[in-house]
C-alpha positions in Angstrom: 147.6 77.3 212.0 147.0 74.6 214.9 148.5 71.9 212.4 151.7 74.4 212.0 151.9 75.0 216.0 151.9 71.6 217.3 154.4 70.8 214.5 156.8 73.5 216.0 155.8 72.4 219.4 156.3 68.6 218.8 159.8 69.0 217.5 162.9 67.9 219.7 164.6 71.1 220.1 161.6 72.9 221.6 160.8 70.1 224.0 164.4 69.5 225.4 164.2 73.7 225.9 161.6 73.4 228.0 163.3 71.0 229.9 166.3 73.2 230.5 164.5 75.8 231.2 162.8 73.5 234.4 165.8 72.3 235.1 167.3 75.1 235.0 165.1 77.3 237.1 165.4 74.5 240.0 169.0 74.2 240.1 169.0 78.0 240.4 166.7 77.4 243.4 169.7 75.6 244.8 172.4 78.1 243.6 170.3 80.4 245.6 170.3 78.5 248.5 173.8 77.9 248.5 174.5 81.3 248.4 172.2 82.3 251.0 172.7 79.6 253.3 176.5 78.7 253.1 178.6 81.2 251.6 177.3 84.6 252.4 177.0 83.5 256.6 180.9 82.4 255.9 181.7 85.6 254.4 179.4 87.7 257.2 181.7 85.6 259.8 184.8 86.2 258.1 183.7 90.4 258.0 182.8 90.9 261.8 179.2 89.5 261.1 178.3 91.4 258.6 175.0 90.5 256.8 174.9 91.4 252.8 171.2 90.5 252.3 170.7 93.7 254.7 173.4 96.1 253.4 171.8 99.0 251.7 171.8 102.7 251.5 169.2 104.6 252.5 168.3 107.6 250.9 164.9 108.6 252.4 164.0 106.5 256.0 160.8 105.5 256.3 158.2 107.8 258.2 156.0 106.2 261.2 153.2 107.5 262.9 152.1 106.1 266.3 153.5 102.8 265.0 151.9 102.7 261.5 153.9 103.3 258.5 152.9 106.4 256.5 155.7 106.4 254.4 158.2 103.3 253.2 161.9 103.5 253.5 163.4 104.3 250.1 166.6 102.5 249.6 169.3 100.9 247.1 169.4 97.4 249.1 173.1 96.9 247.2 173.6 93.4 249.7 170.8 92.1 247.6 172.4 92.9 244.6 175.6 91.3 245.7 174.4 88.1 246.6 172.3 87.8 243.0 175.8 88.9 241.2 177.4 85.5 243.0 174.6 83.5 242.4 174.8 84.3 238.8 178.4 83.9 238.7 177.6 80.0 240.4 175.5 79.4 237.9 177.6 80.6 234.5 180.9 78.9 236.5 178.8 75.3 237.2 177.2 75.5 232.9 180.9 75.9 231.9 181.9 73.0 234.3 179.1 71.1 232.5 179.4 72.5 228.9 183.6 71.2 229.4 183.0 67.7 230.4 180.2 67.6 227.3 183.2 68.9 225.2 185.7 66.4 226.6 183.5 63.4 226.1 182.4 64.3 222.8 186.0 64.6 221.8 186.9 61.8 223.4 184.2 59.8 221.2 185.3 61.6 218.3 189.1 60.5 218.6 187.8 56.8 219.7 185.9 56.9 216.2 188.3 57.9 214.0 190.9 55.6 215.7 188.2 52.9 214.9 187.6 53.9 211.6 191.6 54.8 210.7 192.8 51.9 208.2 195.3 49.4 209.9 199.0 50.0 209.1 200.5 47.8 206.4 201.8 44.6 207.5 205.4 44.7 207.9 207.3 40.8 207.1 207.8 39.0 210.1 210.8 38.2 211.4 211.6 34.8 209.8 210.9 36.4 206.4 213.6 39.2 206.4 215.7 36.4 208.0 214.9 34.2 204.9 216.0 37.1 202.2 219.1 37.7 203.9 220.5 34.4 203.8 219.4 34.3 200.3 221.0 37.5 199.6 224.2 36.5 201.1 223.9 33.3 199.3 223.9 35.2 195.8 226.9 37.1 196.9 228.9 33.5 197.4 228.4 32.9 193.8 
């Protein structure tokens, strides 16, 4: 059974999937960040200062006894849930930005091959040989 795991865990596919899945979990650090840190103050300037990360609704407040908290707010924090839905759509808009330009090089490569590989045209006569058959064609039609 140890043989047959490090078989599956040796072959390409498995390793460059763990890769991804690295590099994917750090560029969604970023994603993240960019939302956080750039877009969503923008958009809080351009709504009177409104801060999404903090938009929720309440539906029990939190109870507090001489400045101790007996019982925690219960809420649906829906700002949070925002800011995750435009992270993921980052994310799924910058894989199809990549995933297109793999496409486009790929065919690009493709068409360059074939064009390589695509038998040269027939030779056409040159010039001075069409211009040799028709002065011996119009020579024949003297006779």
């Amino acid at each position: 059974m140890w043989q047959e795991f490090k078989k599956f865990a040796m072959k390409g596919n498995v390793i460059d999937m763990a890769v991804g899945v690295v590099v994917g979990g750090a560029f969604s650090k970023i994603v993240t960040s960019l939302v956080n840190d750039v877009i969503m103050p923008i958009i809080g300037t351009l709504t009177a200062g409104a801060d999404f990360a903090s938009l929720k609704l309440v539906l029990s407040p939190a109870v507090i006894e001489n400045g101790e908290v007996i019982t925690a707010e219960s809420a649906i924090a829906y700002g949070a849930f925002l800011q995750n839905v435009l992270d993921f759509f980052i994310i799924a808009f910058s894989i199809f930005m990549c995933i297109r330009m793999i496409n486009k090089a790929r065919e690009r490569a493709a068409r360059k091959k074939a064009e390589e590989e695509a038998p040269a045209a027939p030779k056409g006569p040159t010039t001075e040989e069409l211009l040799v058959e028709i002065r011996d064609y119009l020579k024949e039609m003297d006779k």
